[in-house]
LOVEX-880719 format. One record per atom (N, C-alpha, C): residue in one letter; x, y, z. Coordinates in steps of 0.2 Angstrom, whole numbers, padded with zeros to 4 digits, always signed. Layout:
# LOVEX-880719
aXYZ...
***
This chain:
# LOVEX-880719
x+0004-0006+0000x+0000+0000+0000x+0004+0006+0000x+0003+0009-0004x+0007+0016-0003x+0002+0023+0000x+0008+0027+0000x+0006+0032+0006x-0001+0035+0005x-0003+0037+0000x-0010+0041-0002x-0016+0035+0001x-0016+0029+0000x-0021+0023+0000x-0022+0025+0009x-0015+0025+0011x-0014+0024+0019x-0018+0031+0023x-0017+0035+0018x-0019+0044+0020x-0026+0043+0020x-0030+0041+0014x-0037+0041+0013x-0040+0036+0017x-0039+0029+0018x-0042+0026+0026x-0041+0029+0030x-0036+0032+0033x-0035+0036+0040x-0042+0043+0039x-0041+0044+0034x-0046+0050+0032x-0055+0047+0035x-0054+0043+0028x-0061+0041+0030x-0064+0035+0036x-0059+0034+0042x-0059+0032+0046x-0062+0036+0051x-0057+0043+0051x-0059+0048+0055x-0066+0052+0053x-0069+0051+0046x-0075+0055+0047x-0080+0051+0048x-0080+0046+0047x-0084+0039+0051x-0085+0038+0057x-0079+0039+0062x-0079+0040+0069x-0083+0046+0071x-0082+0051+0068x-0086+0059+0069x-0093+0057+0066x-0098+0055+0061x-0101+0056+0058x-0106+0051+0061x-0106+0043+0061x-0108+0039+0066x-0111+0039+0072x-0108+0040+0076x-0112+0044+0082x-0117+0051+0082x-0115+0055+0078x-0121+0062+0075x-0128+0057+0073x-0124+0052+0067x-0132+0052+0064x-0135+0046+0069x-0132+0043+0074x-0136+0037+0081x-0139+0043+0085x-0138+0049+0087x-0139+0052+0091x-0147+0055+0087x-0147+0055+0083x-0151+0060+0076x-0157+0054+0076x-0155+0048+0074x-0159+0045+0072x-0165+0041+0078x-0158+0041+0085x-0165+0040+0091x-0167+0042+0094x-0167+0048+0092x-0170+0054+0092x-0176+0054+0091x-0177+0054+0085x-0180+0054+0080x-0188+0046+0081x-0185+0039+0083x-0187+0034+0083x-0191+0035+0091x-0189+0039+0094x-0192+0040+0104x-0195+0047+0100x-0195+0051+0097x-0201+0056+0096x-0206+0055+0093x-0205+0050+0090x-0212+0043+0083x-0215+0042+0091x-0211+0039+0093x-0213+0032+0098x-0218+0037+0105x-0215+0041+0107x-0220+0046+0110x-0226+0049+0107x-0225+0051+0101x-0231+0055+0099x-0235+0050+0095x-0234+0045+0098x-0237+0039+0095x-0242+0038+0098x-0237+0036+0106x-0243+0034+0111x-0246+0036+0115x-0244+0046+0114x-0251+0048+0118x-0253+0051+0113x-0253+0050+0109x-0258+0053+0102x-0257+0062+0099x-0252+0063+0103x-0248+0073+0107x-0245+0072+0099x-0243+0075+0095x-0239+0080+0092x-0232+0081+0092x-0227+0079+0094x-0220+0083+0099x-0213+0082+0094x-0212+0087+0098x-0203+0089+0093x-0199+0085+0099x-0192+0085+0099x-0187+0084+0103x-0183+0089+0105x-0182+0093+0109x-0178+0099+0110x-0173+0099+0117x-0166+0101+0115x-0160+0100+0117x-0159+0109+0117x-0158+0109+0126x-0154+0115+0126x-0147+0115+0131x-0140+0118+0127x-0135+0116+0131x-0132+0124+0132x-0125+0121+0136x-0122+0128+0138x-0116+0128+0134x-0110+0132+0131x-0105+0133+0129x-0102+0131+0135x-0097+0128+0134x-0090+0124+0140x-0089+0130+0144x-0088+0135+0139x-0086+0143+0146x-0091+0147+0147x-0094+0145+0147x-0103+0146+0150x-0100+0152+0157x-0097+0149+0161x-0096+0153+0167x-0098+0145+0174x-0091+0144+0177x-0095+0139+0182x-0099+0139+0188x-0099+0147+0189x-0103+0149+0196x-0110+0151+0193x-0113+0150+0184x-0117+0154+0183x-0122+0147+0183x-0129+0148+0181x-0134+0145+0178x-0139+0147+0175x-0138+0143+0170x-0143+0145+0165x-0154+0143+0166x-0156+0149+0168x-0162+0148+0167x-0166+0148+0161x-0171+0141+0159x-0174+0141+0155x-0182+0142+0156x-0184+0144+0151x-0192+0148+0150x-0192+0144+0143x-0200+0141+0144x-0205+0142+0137x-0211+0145+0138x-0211+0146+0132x-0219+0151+0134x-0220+0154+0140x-0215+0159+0141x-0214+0163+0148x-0214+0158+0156x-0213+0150+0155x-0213+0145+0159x-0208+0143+0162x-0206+0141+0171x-0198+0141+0170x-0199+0135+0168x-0194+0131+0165x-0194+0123+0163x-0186+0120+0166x-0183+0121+0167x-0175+0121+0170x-0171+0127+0174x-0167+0125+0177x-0162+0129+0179x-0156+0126+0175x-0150+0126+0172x-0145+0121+0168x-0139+0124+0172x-0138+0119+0177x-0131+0121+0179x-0123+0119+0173x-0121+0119+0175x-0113+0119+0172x-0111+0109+0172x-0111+0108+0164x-0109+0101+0161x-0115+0098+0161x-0120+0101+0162x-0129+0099+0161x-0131+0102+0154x-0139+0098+0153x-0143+0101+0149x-0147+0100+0150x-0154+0105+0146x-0161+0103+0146x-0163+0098+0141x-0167+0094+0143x-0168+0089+0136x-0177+0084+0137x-0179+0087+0132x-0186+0086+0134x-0189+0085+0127x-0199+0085+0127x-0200+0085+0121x-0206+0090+0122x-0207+0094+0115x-0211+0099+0115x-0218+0097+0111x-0223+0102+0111x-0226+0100+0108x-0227+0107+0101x-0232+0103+0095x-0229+0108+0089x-0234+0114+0090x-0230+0119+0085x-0232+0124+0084x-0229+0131+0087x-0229+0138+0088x-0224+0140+0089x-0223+0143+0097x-0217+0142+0099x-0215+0142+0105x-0212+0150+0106x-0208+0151+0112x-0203+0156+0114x-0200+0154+0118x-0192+0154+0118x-0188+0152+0122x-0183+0157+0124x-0183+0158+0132x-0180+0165+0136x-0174+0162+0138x-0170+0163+0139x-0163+0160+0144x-0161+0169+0148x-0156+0165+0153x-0156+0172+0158x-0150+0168+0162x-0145+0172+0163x-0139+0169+0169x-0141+0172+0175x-0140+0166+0180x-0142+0167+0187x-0134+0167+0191x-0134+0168+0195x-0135+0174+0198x-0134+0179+0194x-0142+0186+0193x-0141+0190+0186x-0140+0197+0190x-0132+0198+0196x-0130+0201+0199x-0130+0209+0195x-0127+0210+0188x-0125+0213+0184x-0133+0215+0179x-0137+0212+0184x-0144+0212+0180x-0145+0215+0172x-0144+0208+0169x-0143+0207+0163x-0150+0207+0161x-0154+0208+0154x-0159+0206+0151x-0160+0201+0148x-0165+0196+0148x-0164+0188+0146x-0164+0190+0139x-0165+0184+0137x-0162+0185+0128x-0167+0179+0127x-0173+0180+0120x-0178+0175+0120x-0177+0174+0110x-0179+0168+0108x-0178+0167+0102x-0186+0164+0100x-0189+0165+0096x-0197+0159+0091x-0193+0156+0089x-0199+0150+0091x-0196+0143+0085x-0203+0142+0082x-0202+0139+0078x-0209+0135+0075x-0207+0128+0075x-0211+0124+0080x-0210+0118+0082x-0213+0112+0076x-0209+0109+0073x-0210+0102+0067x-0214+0095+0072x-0217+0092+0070x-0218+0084+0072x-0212+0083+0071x-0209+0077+0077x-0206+0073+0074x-0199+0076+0072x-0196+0083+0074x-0190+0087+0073x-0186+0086+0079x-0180+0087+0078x-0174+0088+0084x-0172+0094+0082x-0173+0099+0089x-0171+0107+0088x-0165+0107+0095x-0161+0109+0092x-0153+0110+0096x-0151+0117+0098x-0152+0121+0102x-0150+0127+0106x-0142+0127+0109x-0143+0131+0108x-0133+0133+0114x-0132+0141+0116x-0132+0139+0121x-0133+0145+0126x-0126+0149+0127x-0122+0153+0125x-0115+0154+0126x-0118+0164+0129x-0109+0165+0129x-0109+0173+0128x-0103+0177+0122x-0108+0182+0121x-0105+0187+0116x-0104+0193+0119x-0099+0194+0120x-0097+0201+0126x-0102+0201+0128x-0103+0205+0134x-0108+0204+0139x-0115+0202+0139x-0117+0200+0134x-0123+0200+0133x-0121+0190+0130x-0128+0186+0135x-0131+0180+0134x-0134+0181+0126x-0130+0175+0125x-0135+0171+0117x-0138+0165+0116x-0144+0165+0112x-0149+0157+0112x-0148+0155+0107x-0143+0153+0101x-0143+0150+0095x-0144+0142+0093x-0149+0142+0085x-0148+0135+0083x-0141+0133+0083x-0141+0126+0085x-0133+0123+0083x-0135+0116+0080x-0131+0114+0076x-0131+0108+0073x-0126+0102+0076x-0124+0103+0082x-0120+0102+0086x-0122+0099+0093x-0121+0094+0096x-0124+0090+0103x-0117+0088+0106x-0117+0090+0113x-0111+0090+0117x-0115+0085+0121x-0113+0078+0122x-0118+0076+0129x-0116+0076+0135x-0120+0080+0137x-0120+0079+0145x-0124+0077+0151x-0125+0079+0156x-0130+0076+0160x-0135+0080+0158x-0142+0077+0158x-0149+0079+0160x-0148+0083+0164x-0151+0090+0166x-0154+0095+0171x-0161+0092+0174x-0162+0092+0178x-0167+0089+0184x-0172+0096+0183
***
């Protein structure tokens, strides 16, 4: 075998390892939101809310839907639940909000049947709620 043959397995070994796990994490996802909105006859999306790694370790992230608390997300935690469709609002807000910061809310329009991915970081001082196409796993938020 020469060097290129040896470069391109190595290649596509590594995006195999990256790529495989995305799409198990996507697809049972996906088969638990069928499987739920199956059996209580509900509608529902899958929705994941996380924190960027430098979130802040003394800080937590308060979560709101529909002006509803739904979590607190301390630090290496997530929220992770199922929604129902149609269109929502979702507030986050750092706790302790000593510097009495304003929360930061984003609409979604909730899909049957969809996985909607958030990530909660900071942009100079001010909190942000962005879609991400990206899932860090960590624990569940109680």
């Amino acid at each position: 075998m020469n060097r290129n043959s040896i470069a391109r397995i190595f290649i596509l070994a590594s995006v195999c390892t990256i790529a495989v796990p995305a799409a198990e994490i996507q697809a049972s996802s996906r088969v638990a939101t069928a499987s739920v909105a199956a059996a209580t006859g509900h509608p529902s999306a899958r929705l994941i809310v996380q924190r960027t790694p430098n979130f802040g370790a003394d800080l937590v992230v308060r979560l709101s839907i529909d002006g509803r608390k739904v979590a607190d997300i301390p630090r290496n935690q997530h929220y992770g639940d199922f929604v129902s469709k149609g269109r929502h609002v979702l507030t986050v807000l750092a706790l302790p909000n000593t510097p009495s910061r304003r929360p930061t809310s984003i609409s979604m329009t909730v899909r049957s049947g969809h996985l909607y991915i958030f990530t909660v970081g900071w942009e100079a001082d001010r909190i942000f709620l962005r879609p991400s196409t990206y899932y860090s796993p960590t624990t569940r938020a109680n």
